[in-house]
C-alpha positions as protocol buffer text, in pm:
chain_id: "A"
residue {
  index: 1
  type: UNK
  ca { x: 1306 y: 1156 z: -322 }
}
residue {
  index: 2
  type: UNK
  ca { x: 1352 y: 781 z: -354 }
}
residue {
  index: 3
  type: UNK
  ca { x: 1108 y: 555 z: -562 }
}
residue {
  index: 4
  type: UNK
  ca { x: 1261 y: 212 z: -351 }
}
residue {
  index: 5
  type: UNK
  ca { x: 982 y: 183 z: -162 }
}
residue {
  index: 6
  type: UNK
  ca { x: 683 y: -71 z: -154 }
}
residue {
  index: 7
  type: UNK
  ca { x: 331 y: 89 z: -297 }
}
residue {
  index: 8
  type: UNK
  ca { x: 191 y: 88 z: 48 }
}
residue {
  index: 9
  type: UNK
  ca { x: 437 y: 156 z: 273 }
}
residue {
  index: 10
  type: UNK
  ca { x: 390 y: 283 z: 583 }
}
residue {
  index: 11
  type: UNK
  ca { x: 466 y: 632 z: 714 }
}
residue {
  index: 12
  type: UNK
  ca { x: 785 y: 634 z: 839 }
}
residue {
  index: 13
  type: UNK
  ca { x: 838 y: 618 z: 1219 }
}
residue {
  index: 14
  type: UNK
  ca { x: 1159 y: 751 z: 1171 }
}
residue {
  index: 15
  type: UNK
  ca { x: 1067 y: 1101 z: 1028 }
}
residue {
  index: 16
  type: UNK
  ca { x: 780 y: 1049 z: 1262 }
}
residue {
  index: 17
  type: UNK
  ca { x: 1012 y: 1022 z: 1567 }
}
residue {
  index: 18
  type: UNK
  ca { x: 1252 y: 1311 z: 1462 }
}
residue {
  index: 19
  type: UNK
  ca { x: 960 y: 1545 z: 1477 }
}
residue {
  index: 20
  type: UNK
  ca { x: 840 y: 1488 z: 1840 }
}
residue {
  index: 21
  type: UNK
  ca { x: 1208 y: 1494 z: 1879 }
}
residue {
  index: 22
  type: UNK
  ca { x: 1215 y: 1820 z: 1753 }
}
residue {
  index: 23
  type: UNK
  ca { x: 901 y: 1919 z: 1897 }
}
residue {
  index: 24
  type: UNK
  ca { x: 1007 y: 1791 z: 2280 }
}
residue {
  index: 25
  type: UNK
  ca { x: 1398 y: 1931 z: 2252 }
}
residue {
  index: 26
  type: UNK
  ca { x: 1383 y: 2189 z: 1982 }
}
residue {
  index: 27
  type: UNK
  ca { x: 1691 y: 2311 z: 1813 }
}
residue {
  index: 28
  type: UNK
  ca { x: 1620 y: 2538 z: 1504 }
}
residue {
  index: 29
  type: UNK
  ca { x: 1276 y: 2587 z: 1378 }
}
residue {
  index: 30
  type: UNK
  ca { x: 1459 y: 2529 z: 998 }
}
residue {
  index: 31
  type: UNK
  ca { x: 1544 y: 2171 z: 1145 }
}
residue {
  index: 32
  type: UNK
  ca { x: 1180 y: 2071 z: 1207 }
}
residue {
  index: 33
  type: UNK
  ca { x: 1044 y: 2296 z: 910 }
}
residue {
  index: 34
  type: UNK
  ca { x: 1282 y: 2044 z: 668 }
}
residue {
  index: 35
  type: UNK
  ca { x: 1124 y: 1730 z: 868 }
}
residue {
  index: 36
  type: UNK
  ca { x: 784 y: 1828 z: 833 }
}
residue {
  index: 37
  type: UNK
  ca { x: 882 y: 1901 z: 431 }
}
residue {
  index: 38
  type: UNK
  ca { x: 1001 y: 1549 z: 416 }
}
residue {
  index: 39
  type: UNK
  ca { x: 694 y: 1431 z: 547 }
}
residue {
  index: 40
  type: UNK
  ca { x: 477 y: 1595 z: 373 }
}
residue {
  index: 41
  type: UNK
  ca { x: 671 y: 1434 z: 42 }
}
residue {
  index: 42
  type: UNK
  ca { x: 642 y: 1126 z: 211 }
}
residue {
  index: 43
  type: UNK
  ca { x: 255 y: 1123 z: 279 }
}
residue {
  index: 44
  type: UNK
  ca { x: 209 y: 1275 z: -114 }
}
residue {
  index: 45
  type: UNK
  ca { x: 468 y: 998 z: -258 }
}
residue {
  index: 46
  type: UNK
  ca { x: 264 y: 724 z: -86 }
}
residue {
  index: 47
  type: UNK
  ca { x: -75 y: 847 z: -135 }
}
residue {
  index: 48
  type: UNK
  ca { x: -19 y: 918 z: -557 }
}
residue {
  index: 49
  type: UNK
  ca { x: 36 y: 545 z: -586 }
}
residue {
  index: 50
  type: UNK
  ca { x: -323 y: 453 z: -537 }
}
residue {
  index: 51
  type: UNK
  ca { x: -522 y: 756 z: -539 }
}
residue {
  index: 52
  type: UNK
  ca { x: -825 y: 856 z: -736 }
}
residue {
  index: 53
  type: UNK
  ca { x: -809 y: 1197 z: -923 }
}
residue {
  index: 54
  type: UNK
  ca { x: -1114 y: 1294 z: -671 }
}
residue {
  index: 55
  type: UNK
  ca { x: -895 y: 1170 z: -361 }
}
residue {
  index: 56
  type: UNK
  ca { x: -598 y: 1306 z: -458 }
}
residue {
  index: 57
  type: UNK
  ca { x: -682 y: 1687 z: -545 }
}
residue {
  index: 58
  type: UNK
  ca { x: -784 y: 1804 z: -219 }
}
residue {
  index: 59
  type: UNK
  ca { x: -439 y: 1703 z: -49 }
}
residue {
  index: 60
  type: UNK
  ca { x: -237 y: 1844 z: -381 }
}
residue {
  index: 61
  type: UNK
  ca { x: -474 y: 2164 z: -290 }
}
residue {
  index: 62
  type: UNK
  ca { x: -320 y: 2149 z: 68 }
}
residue {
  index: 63
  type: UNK
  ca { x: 13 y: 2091 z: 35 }
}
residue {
  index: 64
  type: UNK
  ca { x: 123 y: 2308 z: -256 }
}
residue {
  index: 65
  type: UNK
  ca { x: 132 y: 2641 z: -98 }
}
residue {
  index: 66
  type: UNK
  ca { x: 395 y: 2468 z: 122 }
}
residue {
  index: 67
  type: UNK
  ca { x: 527 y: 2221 z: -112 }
}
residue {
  index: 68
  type: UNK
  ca { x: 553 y: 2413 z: -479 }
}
residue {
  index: 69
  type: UNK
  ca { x: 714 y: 2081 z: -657 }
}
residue {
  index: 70
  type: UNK
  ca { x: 362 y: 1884 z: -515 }
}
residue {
  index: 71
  type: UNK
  ca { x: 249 y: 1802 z: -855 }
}
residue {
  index: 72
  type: UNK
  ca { x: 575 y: 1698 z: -970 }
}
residue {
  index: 73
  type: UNK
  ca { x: 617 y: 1454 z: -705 }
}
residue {
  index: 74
  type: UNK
  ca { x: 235 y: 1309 z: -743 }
}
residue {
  index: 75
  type: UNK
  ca { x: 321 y: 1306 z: -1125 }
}
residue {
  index: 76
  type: UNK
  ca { x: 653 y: 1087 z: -1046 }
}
residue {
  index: 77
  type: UNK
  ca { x: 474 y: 829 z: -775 }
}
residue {
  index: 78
  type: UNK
  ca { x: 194 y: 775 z: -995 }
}
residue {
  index: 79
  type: UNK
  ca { x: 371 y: 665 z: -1303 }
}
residue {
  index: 80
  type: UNK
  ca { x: 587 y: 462 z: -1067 }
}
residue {
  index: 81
  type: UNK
  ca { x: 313 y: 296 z: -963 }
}
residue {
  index: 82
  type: UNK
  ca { x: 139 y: 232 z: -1295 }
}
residue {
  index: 83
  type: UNK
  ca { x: -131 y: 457 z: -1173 }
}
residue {
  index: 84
  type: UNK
  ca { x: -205 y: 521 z: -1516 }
}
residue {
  index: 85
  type: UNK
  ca { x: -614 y: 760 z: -1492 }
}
residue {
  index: 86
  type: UNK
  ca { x: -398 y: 976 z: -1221 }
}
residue {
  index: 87
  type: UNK
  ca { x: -131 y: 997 z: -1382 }
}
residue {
  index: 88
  type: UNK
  ca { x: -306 y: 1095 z: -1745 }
}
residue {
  index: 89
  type: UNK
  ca { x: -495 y: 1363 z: -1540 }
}
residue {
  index: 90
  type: UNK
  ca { x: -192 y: 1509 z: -1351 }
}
residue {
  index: 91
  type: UNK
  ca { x: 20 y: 1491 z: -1692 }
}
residue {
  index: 92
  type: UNK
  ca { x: -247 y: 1717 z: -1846 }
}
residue {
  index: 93
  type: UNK
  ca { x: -351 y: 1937 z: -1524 }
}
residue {
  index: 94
  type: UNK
  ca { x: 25 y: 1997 z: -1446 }
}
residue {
  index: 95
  type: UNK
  ca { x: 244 y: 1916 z: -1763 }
}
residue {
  index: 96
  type: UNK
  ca { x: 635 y: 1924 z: -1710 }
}
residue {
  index: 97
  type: UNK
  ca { x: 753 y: 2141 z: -1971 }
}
residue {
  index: 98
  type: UNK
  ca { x: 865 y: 2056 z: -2341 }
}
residue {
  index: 99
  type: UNK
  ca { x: 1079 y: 1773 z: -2202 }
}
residue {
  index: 100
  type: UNK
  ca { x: 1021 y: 1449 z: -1954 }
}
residue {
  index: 101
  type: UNK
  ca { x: 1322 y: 1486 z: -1684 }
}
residue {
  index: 102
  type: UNK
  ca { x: 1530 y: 1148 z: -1622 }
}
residue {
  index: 103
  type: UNK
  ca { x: 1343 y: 1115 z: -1306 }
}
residue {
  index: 104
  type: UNK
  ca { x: 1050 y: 1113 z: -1496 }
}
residue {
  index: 105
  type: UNK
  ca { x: 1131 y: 822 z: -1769 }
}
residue {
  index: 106
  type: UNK
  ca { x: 1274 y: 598 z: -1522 }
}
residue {
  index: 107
  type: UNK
  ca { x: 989 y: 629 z: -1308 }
}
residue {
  index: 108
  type: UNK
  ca { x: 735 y: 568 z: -1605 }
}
residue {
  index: 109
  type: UNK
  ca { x: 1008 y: 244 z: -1686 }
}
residue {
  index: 110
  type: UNK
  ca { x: 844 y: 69 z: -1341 }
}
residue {
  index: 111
  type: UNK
  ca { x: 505 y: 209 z: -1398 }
}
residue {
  index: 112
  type: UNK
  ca { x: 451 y: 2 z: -1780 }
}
residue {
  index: 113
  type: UNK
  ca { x: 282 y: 29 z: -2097 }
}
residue {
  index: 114
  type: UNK
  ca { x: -1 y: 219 z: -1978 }
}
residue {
  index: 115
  type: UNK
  ca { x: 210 y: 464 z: -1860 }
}
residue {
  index: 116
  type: UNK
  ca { x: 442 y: 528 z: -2167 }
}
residue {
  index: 117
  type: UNK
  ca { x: 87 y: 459 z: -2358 }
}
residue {
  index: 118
  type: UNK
  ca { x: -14 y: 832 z: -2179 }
}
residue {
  index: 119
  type: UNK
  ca { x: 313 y: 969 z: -2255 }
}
residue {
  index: 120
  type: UNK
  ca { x: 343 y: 898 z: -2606 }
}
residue {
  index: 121
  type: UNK
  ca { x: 17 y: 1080 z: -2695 }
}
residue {
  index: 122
  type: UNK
  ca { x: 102 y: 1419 z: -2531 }
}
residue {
  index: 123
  type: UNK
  ca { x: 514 y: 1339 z: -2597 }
}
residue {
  index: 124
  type: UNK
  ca { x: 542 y: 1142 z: -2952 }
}
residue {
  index: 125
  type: UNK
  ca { x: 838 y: 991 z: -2989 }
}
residue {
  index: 126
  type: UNK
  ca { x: 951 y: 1027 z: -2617 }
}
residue {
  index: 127
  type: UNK
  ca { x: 1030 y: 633 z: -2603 }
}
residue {
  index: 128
  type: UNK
  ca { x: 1314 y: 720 z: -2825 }
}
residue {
  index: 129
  type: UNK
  ca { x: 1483 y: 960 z: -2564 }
}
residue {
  index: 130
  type: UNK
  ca { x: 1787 y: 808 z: -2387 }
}
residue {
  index: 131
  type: UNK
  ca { x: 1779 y: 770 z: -2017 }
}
residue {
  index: 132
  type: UNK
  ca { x: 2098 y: 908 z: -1919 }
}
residue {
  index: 133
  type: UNK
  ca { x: 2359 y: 639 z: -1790 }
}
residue {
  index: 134
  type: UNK
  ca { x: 2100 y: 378 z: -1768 }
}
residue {
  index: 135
  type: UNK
  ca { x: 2123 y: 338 z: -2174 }
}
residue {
  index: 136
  type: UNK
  ca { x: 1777 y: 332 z: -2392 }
}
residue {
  index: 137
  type: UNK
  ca { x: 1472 y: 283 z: -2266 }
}
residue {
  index: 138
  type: UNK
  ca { x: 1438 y: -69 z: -2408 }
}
residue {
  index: 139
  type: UNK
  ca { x: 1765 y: -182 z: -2212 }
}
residue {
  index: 140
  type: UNK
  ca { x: 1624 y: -16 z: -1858 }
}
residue {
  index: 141
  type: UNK
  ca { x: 1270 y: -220 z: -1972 }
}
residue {
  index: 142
  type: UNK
  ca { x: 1531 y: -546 z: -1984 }
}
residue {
  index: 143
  type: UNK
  ca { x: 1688 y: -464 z: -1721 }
}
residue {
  index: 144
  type: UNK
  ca { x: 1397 y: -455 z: -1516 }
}
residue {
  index: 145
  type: UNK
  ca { x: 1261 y: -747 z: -1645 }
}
residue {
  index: 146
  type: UNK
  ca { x: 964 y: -560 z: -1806 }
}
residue {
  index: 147
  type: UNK
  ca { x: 851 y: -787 z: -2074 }
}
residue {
  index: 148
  type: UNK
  ca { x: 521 y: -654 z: -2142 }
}
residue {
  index: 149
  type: UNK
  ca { x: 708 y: -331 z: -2185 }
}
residue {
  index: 150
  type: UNK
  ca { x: 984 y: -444 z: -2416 }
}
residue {
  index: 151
  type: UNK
  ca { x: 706 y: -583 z: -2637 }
}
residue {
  index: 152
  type: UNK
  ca { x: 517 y: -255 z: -2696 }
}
residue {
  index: 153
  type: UNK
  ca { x: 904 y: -48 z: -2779 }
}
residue {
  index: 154
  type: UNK
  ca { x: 969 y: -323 z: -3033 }
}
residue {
  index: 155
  type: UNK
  ca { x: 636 y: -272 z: -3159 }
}
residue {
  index: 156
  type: UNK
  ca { x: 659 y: 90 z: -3159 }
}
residue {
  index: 157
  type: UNK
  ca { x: 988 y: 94 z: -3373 }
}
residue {
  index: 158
  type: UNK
  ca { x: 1240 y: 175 z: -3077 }
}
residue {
  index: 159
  type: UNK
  ca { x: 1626 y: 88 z: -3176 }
}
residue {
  index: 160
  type: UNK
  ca { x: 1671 y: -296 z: -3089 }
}
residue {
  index: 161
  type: UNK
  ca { x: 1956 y: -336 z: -3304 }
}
residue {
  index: 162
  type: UNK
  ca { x: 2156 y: -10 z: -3114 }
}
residue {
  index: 163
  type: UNK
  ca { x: 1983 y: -80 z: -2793 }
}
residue {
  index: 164
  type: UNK
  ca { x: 2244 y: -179 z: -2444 }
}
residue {
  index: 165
  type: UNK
  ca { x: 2367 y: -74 z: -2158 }
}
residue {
  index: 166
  type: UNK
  ca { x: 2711 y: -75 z: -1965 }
}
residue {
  index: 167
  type: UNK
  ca { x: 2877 y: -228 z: -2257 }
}
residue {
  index: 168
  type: UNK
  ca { x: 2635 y: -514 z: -2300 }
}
residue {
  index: 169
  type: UNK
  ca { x: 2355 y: -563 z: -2599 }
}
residue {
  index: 170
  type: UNK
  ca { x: 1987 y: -538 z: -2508 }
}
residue {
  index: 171
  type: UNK
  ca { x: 2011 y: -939 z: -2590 }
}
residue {
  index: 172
  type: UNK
  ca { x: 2268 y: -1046 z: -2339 }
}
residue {
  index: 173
  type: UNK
  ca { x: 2095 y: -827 z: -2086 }
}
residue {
  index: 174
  type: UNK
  ca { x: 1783 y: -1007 z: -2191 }
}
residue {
  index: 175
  type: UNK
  ca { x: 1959 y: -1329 z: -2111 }
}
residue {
  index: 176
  type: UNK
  ca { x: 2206 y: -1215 z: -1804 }
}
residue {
  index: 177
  type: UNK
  ca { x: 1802 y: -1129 z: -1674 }
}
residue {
  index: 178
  type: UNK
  ca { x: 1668 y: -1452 z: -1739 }
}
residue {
  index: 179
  type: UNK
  ca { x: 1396 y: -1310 z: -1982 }
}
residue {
  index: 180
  type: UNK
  ca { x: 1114 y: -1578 z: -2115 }
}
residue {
  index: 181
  type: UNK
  ca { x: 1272 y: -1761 z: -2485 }
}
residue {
  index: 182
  type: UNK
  ca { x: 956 y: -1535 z: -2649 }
}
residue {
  index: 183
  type: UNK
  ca { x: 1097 y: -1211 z: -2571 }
}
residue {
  index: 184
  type: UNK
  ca { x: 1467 y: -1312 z: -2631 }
}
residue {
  index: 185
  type: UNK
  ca { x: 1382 y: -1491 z: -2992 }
}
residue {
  index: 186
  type: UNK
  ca { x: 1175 y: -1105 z: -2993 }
}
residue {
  index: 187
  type: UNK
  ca { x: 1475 y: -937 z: -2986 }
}
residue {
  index: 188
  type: UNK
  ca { x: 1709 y: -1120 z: -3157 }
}
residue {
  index: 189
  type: UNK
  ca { x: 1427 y: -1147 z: -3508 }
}
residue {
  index: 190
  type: UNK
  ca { x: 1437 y: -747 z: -3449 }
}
residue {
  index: 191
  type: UNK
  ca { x: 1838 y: -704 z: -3473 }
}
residue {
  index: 192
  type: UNK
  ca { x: 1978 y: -766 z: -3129 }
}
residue {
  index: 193
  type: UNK
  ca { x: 2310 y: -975 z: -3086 }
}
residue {
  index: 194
  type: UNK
  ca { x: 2504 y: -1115 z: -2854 }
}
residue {
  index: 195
  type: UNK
  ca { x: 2841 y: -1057 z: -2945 }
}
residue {
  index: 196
  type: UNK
  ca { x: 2971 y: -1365 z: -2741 }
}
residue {
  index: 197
  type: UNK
  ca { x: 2701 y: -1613 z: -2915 }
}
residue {
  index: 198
  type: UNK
  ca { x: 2756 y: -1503 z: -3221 }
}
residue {
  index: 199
  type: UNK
  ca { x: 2490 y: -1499 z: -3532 }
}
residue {
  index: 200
  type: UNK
  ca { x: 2158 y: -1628 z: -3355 }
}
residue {
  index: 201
  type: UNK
  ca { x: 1913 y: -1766 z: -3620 }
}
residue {
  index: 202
  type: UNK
  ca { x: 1545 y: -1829 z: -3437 }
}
């Protein structure tokens, strides 16, 4: 399931249109039962992004006899979305096991301090986890252009000094991003470099 989507996005005409489709020229019933599955993520993906815990239950209720991986998906959109009293209530209702999946970290990179705020009480220390390809989670917060974020890593103790991705420092990403003079002179008092500046005194 894809997270590029805007927070209140529509429901898609063209899932809607492939199941009259089905429904007016059926093929296999496996066909349509897949469609319907899609847009059942689909209306659950949207919906976790702004929900209340009271508005939210009775659809999770409803589609998880159908759709076992319903909480996971609410869990994902919400910290996406920075949905942070849904998201604290699914985390504890339906936690994800001993470890957050990549899915999972990068979605809580979009969704902001609140989110990780949630996480690091029931996970301590999960800001320190890598994120796969995408580096550290203080590069993907750079990356993203997350300031708010990268403040509260560097305040929790996260790696500046170590921190990069795709063979550049967490400071040259900072500046390749445009990133306000605050966060970069942030950065750099905390150990970042740019190897191509050289020493950086602020």
């Amino acid at each position: 399931m894809s997270h590029d989507r805007s927070p209140l996005r529509p429901p898609s005409p063209t899932i809607d249109s492939a199941i009259f489709q089905q429904v007016t020229n059926p093929t296999t019933p496996t066909e349509l039962h897949n469609l319907l599955l899609e847009r059942d993520e689909d209306l659950l993906d949207s919906a976790s992004r702004i929900a209340t815990v009271s508005g939210l239950e009775p659809l999770l209720t409803y589609l998880t006899p159908r759709l076992p991986n319903a909480p996971q998906i609410a869990l994902q959109s919400a910290a996406y979305a920075g949905n942070v009293p849904l998201f604290r209530h699914l985390l504890h209702q339906y936690p994800p096991g001993p470890q957050l999946s990549l899915d999972l970290r990068l979605a809580a990179a979009e969704g902001g301090v609140g989110i990780w705020e949630v996480l690091e009480q029931m996970y301590p220390g999960c800001i320190h986890d890598g994120v796969g390809h995408h580096g550290d989670l203080l590069s993907v917060a750079v990356d993203r252009g997350s300031e708010e974020l990268v403040r509260y890593l560097v305040d929790k103790g996260i790696d500046v000094t170590n921190s990069g991705s795709l063979g550049l420092s967490v400071l040259q990403l900072a500046r390749r991003r445009g990133l306000s003079d605050g966060t970069v002179q942030l950065l750099a008092r905390h150990g970042a470099r740019d190897p191509d500046a050289g020493e950086c005194a602020w």
